[in-house]
C-alpha positions as CSV (number, residue, x, y, z in Angstrom):
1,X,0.0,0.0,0.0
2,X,1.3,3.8,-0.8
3,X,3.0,5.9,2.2
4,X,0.1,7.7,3.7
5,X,1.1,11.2,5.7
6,X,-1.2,10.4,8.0
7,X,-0.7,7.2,9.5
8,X,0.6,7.1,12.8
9,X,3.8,4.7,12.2
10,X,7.0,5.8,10.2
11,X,9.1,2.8,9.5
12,X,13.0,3.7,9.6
13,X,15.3,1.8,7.8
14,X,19.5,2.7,7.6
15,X,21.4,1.0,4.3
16,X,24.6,0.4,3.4
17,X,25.9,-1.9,0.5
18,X,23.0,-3.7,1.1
19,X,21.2,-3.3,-2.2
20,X,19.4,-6.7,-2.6
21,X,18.5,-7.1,1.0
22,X,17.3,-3.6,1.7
23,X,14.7,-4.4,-1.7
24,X,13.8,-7.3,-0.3
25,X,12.8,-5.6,3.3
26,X,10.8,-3.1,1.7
27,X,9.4,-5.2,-0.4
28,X,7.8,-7.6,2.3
29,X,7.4,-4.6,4.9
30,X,4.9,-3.6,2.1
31,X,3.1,-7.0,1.0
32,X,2.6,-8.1,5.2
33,X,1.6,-4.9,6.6
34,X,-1.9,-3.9,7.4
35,X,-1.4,-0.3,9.2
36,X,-0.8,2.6,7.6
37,X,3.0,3.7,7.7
38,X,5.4,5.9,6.1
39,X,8.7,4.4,5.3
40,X,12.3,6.6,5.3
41,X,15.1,4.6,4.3
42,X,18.8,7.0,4.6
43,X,21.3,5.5,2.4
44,X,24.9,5.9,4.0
45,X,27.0,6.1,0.6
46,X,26.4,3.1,-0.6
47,X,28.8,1.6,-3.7
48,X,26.4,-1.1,-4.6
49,X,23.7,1.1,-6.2
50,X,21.5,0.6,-3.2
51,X,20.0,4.2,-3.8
52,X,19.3,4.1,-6.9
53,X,17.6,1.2,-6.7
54,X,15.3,2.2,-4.0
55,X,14.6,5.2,-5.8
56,X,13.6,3.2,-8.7
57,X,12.0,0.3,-7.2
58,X,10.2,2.0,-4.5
59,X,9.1,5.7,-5.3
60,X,6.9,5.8,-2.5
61,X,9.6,6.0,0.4
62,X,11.2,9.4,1.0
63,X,15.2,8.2,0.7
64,X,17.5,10.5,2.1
65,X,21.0,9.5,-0.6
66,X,23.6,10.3,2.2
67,X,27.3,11.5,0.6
68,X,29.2,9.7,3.9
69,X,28.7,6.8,5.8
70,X,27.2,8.4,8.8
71,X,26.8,5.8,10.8
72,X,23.4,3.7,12.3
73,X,22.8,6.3,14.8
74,X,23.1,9.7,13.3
75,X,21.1,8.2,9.9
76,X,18.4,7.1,12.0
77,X,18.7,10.1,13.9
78,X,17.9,12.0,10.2
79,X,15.7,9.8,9.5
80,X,13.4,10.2,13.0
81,X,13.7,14.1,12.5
82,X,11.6,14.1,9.1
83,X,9.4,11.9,11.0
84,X,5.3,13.1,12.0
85,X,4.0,10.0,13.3
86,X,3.2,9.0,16.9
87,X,5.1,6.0,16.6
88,X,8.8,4.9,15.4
89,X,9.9,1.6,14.3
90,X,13.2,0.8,13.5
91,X,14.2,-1.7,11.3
92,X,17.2,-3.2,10.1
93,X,17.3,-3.7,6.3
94,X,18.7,-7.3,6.1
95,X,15.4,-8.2,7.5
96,X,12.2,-9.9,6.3
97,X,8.6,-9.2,8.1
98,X,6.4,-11.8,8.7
99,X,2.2,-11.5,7.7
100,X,1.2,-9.1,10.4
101,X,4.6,-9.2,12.4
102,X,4.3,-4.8,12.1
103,X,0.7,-4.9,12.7
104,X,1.4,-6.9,16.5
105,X,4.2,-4.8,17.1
106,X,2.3,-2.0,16.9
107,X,-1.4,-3.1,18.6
108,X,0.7,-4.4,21.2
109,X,2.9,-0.8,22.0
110,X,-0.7,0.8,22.0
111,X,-1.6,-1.2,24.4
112,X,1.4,-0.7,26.8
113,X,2.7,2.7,26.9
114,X,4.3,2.2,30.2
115,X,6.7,0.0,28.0
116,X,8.1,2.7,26.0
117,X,9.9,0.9,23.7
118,X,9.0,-2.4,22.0
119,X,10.2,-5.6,19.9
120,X,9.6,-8.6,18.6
121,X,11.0,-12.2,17.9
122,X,13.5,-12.7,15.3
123,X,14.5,-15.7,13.4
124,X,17.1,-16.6,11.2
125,X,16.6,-17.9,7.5
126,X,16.2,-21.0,8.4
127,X,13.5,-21.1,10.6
128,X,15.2,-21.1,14.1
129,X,14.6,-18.4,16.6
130,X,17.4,-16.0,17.0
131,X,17.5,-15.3,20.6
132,X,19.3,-11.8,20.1
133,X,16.1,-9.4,19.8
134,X,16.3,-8.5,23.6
135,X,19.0,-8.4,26.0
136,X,19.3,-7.7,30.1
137,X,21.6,-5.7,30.9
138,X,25.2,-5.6,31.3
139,X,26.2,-6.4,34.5
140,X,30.1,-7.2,36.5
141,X,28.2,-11.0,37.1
142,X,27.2,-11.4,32.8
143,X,31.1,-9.8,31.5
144,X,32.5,-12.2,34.0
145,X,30.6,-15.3,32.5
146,X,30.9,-14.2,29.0
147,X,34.8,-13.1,29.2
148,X,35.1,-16.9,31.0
149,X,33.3,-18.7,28.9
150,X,30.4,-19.7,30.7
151,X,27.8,-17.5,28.7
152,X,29.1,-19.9,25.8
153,X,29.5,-23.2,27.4
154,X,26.1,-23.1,29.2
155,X,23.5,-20.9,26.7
156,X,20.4,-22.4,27.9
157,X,21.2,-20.9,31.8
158,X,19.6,-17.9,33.1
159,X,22.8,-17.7,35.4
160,X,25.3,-17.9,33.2
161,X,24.0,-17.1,30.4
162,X,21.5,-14.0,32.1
163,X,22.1,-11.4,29.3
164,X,20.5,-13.3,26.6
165,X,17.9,-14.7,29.5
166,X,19.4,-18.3,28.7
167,X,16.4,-20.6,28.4
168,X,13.5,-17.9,27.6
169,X,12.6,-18.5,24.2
170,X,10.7,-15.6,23.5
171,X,7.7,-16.8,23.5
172,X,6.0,-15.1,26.2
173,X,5.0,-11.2,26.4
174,X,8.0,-10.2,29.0
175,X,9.7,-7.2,30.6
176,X,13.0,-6.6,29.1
177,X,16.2,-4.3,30.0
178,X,17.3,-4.0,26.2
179,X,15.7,-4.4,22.6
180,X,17.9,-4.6,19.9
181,X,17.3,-1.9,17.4
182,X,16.8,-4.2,14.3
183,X,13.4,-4.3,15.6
184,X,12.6,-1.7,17.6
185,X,9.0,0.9,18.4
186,X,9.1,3.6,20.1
187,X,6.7,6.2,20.5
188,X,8.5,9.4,19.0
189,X,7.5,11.9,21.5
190,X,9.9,9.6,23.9
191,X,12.6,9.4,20.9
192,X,12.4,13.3,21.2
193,X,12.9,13.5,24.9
194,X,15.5,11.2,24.8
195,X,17.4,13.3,22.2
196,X,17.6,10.1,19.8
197,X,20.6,7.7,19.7
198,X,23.3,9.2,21.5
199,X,25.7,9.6,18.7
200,X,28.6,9.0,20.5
201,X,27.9,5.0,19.4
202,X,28.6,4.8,15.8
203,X,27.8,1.3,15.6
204,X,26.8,-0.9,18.2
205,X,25.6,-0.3,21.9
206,X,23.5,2.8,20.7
207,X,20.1,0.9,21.6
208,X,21.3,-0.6,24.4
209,X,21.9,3.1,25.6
210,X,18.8,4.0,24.7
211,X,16.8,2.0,26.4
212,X,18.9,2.5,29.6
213,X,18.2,5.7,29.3
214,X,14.1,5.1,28.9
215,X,14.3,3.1,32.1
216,X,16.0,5.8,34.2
217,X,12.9,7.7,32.9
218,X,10.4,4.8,34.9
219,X,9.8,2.7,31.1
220,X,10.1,-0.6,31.1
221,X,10.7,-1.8,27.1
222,X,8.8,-5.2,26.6
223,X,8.9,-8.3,23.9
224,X,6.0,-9.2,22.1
225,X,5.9,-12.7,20.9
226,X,3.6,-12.2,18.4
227,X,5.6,-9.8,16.0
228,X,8.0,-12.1,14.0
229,X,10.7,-11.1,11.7
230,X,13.9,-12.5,9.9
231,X,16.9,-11.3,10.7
232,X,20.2,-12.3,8.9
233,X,22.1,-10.7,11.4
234,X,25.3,-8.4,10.7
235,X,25.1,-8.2,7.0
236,X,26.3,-4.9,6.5
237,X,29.2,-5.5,8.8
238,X,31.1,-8.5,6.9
239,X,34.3,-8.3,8.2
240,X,34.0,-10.2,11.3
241,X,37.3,-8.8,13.1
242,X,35.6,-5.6,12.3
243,X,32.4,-6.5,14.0
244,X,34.2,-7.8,17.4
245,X,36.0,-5.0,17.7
246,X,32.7,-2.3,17.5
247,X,31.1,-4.8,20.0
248,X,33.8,-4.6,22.3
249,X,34.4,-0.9,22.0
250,X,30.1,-0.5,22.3
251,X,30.6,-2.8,25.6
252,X,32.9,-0.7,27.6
253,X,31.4,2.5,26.4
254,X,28.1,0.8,27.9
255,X,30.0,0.4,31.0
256,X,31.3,3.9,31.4
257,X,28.2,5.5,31.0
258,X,26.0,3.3,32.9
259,X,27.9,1.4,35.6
260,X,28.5,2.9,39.4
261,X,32.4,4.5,39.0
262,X,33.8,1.8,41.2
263,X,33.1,-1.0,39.1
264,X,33.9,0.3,35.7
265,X,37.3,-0.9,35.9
266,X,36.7,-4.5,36.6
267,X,34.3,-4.1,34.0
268,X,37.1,-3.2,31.4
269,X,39.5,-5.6,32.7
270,X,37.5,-8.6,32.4
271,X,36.4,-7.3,28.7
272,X,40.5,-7.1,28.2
273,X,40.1,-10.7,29.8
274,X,37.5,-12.1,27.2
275,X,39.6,-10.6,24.3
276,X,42.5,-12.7,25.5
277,X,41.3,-15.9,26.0
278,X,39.7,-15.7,22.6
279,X,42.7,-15.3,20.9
280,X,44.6,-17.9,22.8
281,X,41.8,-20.8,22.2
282,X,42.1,-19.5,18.2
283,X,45.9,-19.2,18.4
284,X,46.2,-22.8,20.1
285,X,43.2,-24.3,17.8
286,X,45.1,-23.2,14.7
287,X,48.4,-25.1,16.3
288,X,46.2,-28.1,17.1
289,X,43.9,-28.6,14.2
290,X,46.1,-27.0,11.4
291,X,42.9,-26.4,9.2
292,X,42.5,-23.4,6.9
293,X,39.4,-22.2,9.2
294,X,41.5,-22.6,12.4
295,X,44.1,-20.2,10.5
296,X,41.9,-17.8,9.4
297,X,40.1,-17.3,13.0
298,X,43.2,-17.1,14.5
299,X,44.5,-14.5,11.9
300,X,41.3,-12.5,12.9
301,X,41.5,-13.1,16.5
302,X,45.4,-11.9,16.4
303,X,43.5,-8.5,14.1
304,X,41.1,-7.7,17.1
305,X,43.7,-8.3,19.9
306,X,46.1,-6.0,18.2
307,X,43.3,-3.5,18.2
308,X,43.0,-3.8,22.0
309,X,44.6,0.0,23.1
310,X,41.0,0.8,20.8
311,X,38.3,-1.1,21.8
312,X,39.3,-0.9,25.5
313,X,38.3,2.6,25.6
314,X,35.1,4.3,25.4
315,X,33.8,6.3,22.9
């Protein structure tokens, strides 16, 4: 259905060399939703064409062709400012929607303002749920079982496992500290008061700050089980050295600006701690196995460690 003005849902989506998937998002967004929505999609420089082919393919959607890579908070930052709806959805573009997964998402945010901010389930192509829609919060117990291991070795438990709420398979209408911006609501005049993304996170950690943020305000963001997408998951980031290293550097950012002074540098040692014992289990695989895989994870894991004096400050 066309972009209405009126409708009271603006669907913002941030692109970069991502010409095929971003098509592929609008075109389901489209074909499985009911409500009346606007879409902006901001294009951060994309070398693949992705522009024009939205342009082409999808007159309706105001595209904003940025001329630098701006980053996934300041584009959706743009984006939300040409915004007039009542609500926001953010949404990644290497995603699919599912018949009616918008529609839920939005009946359900009506329903509970005191949430604030809203998600969904995800799923990868094949079917299986990807737990990584929500998230608690970072906390000295969760960076001390995922820099051990423990988050890893035990994925179904709650206590070792507690910032991906090990065992919880989304299938429940819950309370939640953190929803992951590829599939996120928020009513805009709370966007507003929070100033946006804090721009500060180029990549990473930017909705986890936001909803921190929202909760010091007394919101409480919430899942909604029955608003399903697909989510490839890090498809404009390809380079997965790359990828660690944002992660990391979004992680101790988080815990600068939202842990009690004290702790903050435990926090950071034990995220040094995680990025070393990664690189030794890929250095000694790569001694063990001698497989061209091995190789090439330890070659990445030797990228990120030498990137440590980086990623173990804040932004």
């Amino acid at each position: 259905m066309p972009d209405d003005p009126s409708a009271d849902l603006t669907v913002l989506i941030v692109s970069y060399n991502t010409r095929a998937l971003t098509l592929k998002c609008l075109e389901t967004l489209y074909a499985n939703t009911r409500a009346r929505f606007r879409t902006i999609v901001v294009d951060n420089a994309s070398q693949d064409g992705s522009a024009e082919a939205i342009a082409a393919r999808f007159p309706q959607v105001m595209l904003i062709a940025s001329a630098k890579n701006l980053g996934f908070a300041a584009a959706n930052n743009l984006a939300a400012a040409r915004a007039r709806s009542d609500w926001l959805l953010l949404l990644n573009p290497d995603t699919e929607t599912y018949p009616g997964g918008v529609d839920a998402l939005l009946a359900f945010s009506k329903a509970n303002p005191q949430a604030g901010i809203t998600g969904g389930r995800t799923y990868y192509p094949d079917g299986s749920l990807n737990p990584y829609s929500c998230s608690a919060r970072l906390t000295l117990w969760s960076t001390a079982c995922r820099a051990s291991g423990l988050a890893a070795a035990f994925p179904r438990s709650p206590l070792f496992n507690p910032e991906a709420y090990g065992g919880w398979q989304r299938d429940s209408a819950r309370r939640v500290d953190i929803v992951v911006g590829c599939f996120l609501m928020i009513r805009r005049s709370l966007w507003d008061q929070l100033g946006g993304f804090d721009l500060r996170y180029f990549m990473y950690g930017e909705d986890y700050d936001l909803c921190l943020r929202a909760g010091r305000l007394g919101y409480r963001p919430m899942l909604c089980p029955e608003a399903k997408i697909m989510h490839l998951v890090g498809a404009s980031t390809t380079l997965r050295a790359r990828r660690h290293i944002l992660v990391a550097k979004s992680r101790v950012s988080l815990i600068h600006d939202h842990w009690h002074p004290a702790l903050v540098p435990l926090g950071v040692a034990l995220t040094w701690l995680w990025g070393a014992l990664r690189t030794a289990a890929a250095l000694s695989r790569a001694v063990l196995r001698r497989h061209p895989s091995s190789r090439e994870s330890a070659a990445q894991w030797r990228e990120i460690w030498r990137a440590r004096r980086s990623w173990l400050q804040p932004y």
